[in-house]
BAMI-391722 format. One record per atom (N, C-alpha, C, O, CB): x, y, z; residue in one letter. Coordinates in steps of 0.1 Angstrom, whole numbers, plus 2048, in hexadecimal, padded with zeros to 3 digits. Glycine has a CB too. Layout:
BEGIN
XYZA
...
***
This chain:
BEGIN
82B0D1E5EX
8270DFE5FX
8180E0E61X
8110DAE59X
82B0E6E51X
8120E9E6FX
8030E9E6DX
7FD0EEE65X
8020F6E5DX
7FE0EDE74X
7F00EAE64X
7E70F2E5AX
7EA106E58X
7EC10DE4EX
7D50EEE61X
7EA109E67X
7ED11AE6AX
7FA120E60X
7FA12AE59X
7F311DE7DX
805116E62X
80F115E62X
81011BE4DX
813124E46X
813105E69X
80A10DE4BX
80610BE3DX
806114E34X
80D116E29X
7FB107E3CX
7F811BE3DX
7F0124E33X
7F8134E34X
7F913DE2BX
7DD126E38X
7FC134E3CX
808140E3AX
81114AE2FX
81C14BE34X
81013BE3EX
81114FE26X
81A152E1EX
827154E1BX
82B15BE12X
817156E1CX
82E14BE24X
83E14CE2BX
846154E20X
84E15EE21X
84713BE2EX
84114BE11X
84E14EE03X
84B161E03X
853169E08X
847144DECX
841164DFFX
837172DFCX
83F17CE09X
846186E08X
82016DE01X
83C175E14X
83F17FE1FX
850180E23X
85618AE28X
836179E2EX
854171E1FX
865175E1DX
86F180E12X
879187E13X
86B167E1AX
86717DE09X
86C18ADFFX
867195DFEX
86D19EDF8X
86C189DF2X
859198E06X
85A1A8E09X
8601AAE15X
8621B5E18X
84C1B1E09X
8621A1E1BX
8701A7E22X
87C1AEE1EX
8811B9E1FX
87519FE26X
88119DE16X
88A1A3E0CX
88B1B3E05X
8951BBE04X
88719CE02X
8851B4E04X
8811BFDF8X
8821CEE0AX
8871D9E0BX
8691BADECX
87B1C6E12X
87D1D7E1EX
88B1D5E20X
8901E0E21X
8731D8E32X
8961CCE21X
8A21C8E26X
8AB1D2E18X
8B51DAE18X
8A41B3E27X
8A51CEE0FX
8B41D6E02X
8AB1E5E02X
8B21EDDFCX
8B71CCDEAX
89F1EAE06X
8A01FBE0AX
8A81FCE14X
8B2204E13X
893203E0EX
8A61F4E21X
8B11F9E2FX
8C21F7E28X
8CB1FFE2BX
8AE1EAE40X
8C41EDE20X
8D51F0E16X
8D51FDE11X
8DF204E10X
8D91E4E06X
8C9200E0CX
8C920AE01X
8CA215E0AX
8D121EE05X
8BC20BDF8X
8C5219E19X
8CC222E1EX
8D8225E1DX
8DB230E20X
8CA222E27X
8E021FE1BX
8F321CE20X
8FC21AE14X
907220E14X
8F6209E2AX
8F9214E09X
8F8212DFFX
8F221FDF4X
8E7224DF5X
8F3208E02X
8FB223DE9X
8F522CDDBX
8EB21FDD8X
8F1216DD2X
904231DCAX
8E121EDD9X
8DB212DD2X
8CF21ADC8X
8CC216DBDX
8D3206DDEX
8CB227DCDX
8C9232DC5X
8CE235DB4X
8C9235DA8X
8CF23CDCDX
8DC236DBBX
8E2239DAAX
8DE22BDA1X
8DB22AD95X
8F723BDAAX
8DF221DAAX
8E5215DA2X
8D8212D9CX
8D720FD90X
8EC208DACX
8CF214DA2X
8BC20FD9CX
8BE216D93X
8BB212D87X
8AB212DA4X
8C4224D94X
8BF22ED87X
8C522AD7DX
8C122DD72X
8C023DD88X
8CE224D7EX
8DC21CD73X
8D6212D6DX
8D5212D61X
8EA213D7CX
8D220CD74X
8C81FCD6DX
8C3201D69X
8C7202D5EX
8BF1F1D72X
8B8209D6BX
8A8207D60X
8AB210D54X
8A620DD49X
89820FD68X
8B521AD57X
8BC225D4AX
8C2219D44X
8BD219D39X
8C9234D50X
8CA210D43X
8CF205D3CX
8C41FCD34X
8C11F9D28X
8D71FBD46X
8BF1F8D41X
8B21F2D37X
8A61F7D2DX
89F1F1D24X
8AB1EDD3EX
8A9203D33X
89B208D2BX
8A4212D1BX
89E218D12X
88F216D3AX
8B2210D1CX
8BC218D0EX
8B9209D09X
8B4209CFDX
8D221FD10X
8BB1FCD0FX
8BA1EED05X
8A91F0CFAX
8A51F0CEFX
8B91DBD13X
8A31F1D08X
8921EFD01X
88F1E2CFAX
88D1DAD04X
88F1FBCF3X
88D1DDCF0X
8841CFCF4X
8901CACF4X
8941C7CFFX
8771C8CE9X
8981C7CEBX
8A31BFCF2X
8AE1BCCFEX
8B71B5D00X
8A81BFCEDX
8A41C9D05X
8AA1C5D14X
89F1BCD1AX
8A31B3D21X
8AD1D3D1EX
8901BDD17X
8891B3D1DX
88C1A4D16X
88C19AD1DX
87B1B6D1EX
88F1A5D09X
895196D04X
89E18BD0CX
89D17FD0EX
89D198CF9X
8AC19AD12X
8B4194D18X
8B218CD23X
8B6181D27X
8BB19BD1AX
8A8196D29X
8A618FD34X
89D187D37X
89B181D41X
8A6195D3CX
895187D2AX
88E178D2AX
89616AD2AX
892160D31X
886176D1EX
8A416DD20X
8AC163D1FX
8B115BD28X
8B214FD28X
8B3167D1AX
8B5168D33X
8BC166D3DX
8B515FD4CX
8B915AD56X
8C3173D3DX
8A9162D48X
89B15ED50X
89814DD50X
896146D5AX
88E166D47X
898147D40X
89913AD3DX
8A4130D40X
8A4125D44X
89813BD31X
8B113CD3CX
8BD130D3FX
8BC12DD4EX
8BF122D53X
8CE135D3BX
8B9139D54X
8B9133D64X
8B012BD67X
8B5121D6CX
8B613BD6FX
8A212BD65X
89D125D68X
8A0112D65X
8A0109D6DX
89512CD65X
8A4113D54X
8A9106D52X
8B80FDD59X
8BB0F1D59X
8AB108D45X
8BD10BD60X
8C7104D68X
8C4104D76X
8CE104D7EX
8D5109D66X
8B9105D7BX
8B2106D86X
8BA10ED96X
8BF10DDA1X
8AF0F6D88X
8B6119D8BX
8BC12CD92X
8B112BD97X
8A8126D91X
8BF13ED86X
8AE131DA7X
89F131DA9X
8A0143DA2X
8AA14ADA3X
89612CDBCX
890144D9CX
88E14AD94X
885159D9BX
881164D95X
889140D8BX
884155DA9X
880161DB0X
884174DB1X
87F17FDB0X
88215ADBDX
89216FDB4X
89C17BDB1X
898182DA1X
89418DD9DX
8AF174DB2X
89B178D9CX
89A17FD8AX
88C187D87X
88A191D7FX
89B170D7CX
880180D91X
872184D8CX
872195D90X
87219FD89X
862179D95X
871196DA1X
87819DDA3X
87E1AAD9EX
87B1B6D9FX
87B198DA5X
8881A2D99X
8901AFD90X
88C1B1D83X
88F1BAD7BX
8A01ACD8FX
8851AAD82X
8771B1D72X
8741BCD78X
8761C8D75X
8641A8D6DX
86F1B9D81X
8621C7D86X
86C1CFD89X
8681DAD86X
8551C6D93X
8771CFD8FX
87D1D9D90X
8841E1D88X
8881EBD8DX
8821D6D96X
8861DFD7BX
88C1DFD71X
8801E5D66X
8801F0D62X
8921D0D6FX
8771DBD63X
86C1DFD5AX
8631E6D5FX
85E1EFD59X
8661D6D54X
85D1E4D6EX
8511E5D72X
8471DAD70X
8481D0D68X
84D1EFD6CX
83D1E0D79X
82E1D3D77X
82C1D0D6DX
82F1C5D68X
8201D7D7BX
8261DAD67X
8211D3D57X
82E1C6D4DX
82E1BAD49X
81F1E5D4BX
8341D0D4DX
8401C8D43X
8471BCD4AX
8491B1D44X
84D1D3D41X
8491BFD5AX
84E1B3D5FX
8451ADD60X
84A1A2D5CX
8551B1D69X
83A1AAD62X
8351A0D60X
830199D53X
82B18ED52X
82E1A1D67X
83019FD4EX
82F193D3CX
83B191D3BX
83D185D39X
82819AD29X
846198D3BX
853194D3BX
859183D41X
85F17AD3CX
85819FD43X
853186D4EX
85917CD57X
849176D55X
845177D61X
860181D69X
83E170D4DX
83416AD4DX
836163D43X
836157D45X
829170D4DX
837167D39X
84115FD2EX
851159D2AX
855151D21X
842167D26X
858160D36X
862159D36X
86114AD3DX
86613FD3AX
86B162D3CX
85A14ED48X
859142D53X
85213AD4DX
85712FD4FX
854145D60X
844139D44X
842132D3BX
84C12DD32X
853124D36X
83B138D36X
84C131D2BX
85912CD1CX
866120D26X
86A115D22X
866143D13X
86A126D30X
87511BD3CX
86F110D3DX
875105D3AX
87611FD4EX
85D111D41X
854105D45X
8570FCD3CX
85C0F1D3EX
845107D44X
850106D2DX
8500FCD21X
8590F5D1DX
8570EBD17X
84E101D17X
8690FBD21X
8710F5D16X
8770E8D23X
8760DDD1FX
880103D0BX
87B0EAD2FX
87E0DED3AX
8720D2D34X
8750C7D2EX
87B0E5D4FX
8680D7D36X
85E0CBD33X
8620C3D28X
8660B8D2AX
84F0D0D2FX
8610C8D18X
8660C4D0EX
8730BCD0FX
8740B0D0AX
8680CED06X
87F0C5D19X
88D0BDD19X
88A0B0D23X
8910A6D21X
89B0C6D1FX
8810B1D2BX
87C0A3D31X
875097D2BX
87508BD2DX
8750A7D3AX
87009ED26X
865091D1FX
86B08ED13X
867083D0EX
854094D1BX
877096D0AX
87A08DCFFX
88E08FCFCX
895088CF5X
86D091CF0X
89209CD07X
8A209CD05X
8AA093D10X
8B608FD0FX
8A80ABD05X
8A4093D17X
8AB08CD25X
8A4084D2EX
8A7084D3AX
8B0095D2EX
89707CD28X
892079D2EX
894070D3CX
88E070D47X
88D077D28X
8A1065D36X
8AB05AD43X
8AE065D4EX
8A9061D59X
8C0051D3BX
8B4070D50X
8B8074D59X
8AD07BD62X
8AD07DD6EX
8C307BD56X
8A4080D57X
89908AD63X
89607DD67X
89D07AD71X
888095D5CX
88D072D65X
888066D69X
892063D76X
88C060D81X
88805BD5CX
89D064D76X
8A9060D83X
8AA066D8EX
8AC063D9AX
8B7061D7FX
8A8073D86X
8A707FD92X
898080D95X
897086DA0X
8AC091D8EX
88C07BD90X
87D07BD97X
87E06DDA0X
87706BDAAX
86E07BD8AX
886066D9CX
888059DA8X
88B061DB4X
88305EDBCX
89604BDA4X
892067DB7X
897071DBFX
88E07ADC9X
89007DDD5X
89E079DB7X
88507DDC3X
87C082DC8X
86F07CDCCX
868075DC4X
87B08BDC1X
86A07FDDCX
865073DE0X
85107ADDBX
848072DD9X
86B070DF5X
850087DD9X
844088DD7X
842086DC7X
836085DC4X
840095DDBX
84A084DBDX
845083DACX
83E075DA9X
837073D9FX
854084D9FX
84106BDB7X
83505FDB2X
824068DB1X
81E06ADA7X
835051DC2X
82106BDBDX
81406FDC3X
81107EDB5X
806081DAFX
818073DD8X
81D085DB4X
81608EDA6X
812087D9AX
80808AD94X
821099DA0X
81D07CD97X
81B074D8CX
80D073D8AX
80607AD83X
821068D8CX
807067D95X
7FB064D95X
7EF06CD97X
7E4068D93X
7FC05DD9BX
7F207BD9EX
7E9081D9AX
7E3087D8DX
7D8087D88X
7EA087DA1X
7EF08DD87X
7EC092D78X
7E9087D6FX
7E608BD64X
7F709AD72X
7EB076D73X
7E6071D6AX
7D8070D68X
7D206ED5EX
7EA068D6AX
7D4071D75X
7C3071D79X
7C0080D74X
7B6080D6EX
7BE06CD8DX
7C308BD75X
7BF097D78X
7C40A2D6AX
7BE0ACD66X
7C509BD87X
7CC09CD67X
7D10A4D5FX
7D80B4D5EX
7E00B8D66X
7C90A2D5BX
7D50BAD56X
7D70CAD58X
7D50D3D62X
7DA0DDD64X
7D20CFD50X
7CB0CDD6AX
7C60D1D77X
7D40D3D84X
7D90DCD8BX
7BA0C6D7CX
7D50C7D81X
7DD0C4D8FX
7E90CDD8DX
7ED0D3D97X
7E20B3D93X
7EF0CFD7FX
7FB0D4D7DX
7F50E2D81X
7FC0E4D8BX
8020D0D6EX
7EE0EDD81X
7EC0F8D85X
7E60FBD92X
7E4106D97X
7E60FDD7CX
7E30F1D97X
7E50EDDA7X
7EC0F0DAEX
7EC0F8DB7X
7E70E2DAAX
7F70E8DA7X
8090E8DABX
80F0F3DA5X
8190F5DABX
8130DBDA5X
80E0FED9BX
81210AD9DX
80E113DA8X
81511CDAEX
81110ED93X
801110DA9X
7FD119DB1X
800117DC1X
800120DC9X
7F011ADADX
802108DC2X
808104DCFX
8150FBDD1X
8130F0DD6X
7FF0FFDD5X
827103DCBX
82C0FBDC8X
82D0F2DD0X
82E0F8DDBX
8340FEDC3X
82C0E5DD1X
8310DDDD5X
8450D8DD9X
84A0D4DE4X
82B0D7DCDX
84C0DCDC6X
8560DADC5X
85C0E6DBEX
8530EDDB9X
8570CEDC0X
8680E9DBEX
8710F4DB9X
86C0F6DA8X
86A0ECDA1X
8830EEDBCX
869101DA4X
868107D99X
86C101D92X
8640F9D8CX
86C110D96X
879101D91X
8840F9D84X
8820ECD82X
8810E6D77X
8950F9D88X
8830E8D8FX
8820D5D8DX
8740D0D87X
8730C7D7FX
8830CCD9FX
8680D9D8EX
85A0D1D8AX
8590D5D7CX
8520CDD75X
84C0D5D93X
85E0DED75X
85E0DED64X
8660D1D5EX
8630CDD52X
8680EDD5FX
86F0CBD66X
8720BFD5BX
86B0B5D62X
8660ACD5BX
8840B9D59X
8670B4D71X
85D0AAD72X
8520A7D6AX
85009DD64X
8580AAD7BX
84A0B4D6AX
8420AED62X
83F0ACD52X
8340AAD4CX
83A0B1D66X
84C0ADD4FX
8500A6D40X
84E094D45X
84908DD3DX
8650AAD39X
850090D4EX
84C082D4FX
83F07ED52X
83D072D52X
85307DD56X
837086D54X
82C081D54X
822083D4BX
82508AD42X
829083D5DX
81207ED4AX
80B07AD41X
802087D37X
7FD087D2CX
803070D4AX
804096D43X
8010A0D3CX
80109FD2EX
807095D28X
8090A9D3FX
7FA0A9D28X
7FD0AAD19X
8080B9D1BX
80A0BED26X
7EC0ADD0EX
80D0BED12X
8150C8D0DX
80A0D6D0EX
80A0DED18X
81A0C4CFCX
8050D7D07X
7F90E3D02X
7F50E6D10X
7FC0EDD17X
7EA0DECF8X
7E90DED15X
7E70E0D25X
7F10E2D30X
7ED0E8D39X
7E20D5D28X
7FB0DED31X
8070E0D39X
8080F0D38X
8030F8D40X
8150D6D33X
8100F3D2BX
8110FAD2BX
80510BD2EX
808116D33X
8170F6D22X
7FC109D2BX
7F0113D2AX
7ED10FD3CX
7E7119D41X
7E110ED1CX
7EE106D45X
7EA108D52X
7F710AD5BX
7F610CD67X
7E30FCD56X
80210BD54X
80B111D5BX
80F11ED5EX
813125D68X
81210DD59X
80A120D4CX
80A131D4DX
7FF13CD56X
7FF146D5CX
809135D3FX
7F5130D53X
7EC137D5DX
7E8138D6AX
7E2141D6FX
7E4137D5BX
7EE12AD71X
7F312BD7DX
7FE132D85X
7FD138D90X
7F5122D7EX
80A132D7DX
81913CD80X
811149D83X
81414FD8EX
82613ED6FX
80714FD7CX
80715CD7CX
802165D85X
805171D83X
80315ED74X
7FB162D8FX
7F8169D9FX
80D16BDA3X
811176DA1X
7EC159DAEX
813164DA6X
81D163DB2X
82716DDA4X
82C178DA6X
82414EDB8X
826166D99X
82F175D91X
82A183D91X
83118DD91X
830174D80X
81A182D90X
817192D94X
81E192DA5X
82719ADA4X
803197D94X
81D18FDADX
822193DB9X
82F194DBCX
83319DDC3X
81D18DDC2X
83518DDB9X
847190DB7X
84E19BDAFX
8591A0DB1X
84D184DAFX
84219DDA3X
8481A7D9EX
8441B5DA0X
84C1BFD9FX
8471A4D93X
8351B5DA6X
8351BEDAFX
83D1C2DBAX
8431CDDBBX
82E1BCDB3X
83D1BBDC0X
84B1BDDCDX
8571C2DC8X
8611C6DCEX
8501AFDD6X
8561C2DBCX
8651C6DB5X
8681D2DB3X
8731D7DB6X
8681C2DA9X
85B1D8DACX
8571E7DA4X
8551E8DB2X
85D1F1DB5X
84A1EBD96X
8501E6DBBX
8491F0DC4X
85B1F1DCCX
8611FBDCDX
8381E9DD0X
8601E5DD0X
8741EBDD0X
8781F6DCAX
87B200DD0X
8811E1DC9X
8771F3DBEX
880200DBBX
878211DBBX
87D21BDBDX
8861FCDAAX
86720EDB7X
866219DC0X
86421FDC9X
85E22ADC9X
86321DDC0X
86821ADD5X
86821BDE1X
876220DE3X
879229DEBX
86420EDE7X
87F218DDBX
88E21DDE3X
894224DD8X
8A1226DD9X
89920EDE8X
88A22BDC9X
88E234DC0X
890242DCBX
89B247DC9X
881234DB3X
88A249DD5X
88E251DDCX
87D25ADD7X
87B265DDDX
89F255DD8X
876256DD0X
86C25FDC8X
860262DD7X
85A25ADDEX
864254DB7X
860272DD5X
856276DDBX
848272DDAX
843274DCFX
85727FDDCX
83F26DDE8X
834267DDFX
82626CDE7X
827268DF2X
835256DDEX
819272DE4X
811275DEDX
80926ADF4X
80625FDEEX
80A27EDE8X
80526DE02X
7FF263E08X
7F7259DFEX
7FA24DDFDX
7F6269E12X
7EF25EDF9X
7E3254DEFX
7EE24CDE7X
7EB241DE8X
7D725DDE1X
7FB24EDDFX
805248DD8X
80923EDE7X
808232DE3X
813253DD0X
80C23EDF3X
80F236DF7X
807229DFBX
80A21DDFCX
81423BDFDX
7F8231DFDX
7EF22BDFFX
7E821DDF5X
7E3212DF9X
7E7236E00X
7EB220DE7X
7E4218DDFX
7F3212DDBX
7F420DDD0X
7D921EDD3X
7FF213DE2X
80920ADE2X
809200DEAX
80F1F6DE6X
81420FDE2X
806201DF2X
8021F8DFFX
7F61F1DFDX
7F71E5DFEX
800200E0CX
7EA1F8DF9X
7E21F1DF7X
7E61E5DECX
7E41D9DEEX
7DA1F8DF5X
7EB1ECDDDX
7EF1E0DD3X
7F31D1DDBX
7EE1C6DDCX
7FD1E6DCAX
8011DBDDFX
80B1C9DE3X
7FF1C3DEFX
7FD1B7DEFX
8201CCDF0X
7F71CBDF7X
7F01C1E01X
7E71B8DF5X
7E91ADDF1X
7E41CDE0FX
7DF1BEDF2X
7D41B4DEAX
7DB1ACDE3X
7D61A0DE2X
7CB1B9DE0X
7EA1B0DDAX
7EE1A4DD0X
7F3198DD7X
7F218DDD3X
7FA1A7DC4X
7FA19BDE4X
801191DF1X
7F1185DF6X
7F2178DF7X
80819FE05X
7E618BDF8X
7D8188E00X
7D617EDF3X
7D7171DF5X
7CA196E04X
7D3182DE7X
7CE17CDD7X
7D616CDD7X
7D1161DD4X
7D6188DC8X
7E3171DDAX
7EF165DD4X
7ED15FDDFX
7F5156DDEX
800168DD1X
7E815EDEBX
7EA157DF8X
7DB14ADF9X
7DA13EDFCX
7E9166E06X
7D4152DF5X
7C614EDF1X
7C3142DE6X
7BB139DE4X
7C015ADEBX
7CE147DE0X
7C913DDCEX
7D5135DD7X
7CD12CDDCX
7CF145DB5X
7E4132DDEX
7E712BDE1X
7E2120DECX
7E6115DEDX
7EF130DE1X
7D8127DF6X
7D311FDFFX
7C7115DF5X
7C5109DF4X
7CD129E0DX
7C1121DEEX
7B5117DE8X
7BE107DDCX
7BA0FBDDBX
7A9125DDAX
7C810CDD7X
7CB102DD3X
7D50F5DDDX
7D40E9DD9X
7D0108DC8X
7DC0F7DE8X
7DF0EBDF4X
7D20E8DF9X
7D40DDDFFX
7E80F0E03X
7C30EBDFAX
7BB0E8DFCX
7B80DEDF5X
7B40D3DFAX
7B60F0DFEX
7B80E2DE8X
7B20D9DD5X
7B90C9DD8X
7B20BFDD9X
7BE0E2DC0X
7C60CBDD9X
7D10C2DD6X
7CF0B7DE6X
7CF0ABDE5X
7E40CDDD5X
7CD0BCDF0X
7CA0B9E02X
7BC0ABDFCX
7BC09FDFEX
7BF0CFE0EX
7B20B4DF5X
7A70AADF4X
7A40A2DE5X
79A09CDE1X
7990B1DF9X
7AF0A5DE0X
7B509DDDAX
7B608CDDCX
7B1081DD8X
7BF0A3DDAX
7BF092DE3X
7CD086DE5X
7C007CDF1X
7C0070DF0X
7E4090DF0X
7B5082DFCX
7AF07CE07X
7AA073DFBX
7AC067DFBX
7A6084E12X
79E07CDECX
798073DE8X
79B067DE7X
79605DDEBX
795075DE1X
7A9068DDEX
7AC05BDD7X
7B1050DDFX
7B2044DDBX
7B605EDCDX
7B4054DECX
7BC04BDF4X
7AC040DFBX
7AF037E03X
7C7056E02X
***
């Protein structure tokens, strides 16, 4: 893939697609009634509807659901604010607990399945040199699938504490922007009349949070790029 190629935001620019593709359903489709159905459900649960779906947030993630759809449907469901600590803490707490089941419930088999994978030599050795760094590197520029790099790096030299505190703070650009794209779904295809300036600083939002997350992702393939030249 070229460098041009690279720096692109393919994931970012494929789901606000997504997201224009289920308004064009939503022409054809009650998807109207049906939004108004969800969030009236969720919002009669109230915190134990965001519990649930923290729950349901973790188990996927631990059975390696990619976790995109679900963030998503925070914001669509909660909104910005809520979906994102919602799905910031959920996706945390997944990190934490895969890591833990790697490094001390299952460690023979994650170890079998990182044989498997041809990049966890070259991560190994970086976070042994680098530590907490590199791991929020790699959120910020996955390398490998969500699900899986939470039990990888239960095998490696990280500590716990740091793992955890640079993941969460790495995860959290691409969860504000997913879950944006979500809330801005459902109000977009809520049917709600909106004046020019409402559409204006809607467009503006998702542009800057898409530009933000594109940015911290290029700067970090950059980090990891002169990385890997030093050491070699």
């Amino acid at each position: 893939m070229s460098g041009a190629r690279a720096g692109i935001p393919w994931k970012g620019i494929a789901v606000a697609a997504g997201v224009l593709a289920l308004l064009v359903v939503g022409r054809l489709l009650p998807l109207q009634d049906w939004m108004a159905g969800l969030r009236g459900y969720v919002a009669g649960l109230g915190f134990v509807g965001g519990v649930l779906y923290g729950l349901v947030y973790v188990l996927a993630a631990l059975l390696f659901v990619p976790g995109i759809l679900l963030t998503l449907g925070a914001g669509f469901a909660f909104g910005l604010g809520w979906g994102t600590v919602l799905v910031s803490v959920s996706s945390t707490v997944a990190a934490a607990a895969a890591f833990l089941i790697a490094r001390y419930a299952a460690r023979a088999r994650i170890e079998a399945l990182a044989r498997r994978n041809a990049r966890f030599g070259a991560i190994d050795h970086a976070i042994a040199k680098n530590g907490w760094k590199v791991v929020a590197l790699l959120r910020l520029s996955p390398l490998i699938p969500f699900s899986i790099s939470n039990y990888l790096y239960g095998l490696t030299a990280v500590r716990f504490g740091p793992y955890v505190a640079a993941s969460w703070a790495a995860m959290l650009p691409a969860t504000v922007l997913y879950v944006y794209l979500g809330a801005a779904g459902a109000s977009l295809g809520a049917g709600e009349r909106k004046s020019p300036w409402e559409w204006a600083l809607l467009a503006a939002g998702l542009l800057a949070t898409v530009v933000a997350t594109w940015m911290l992702s290029r700067f970090a393939r950059r980090e990891l790029q002169s990385r890997r030249v030093a050491e070699s």
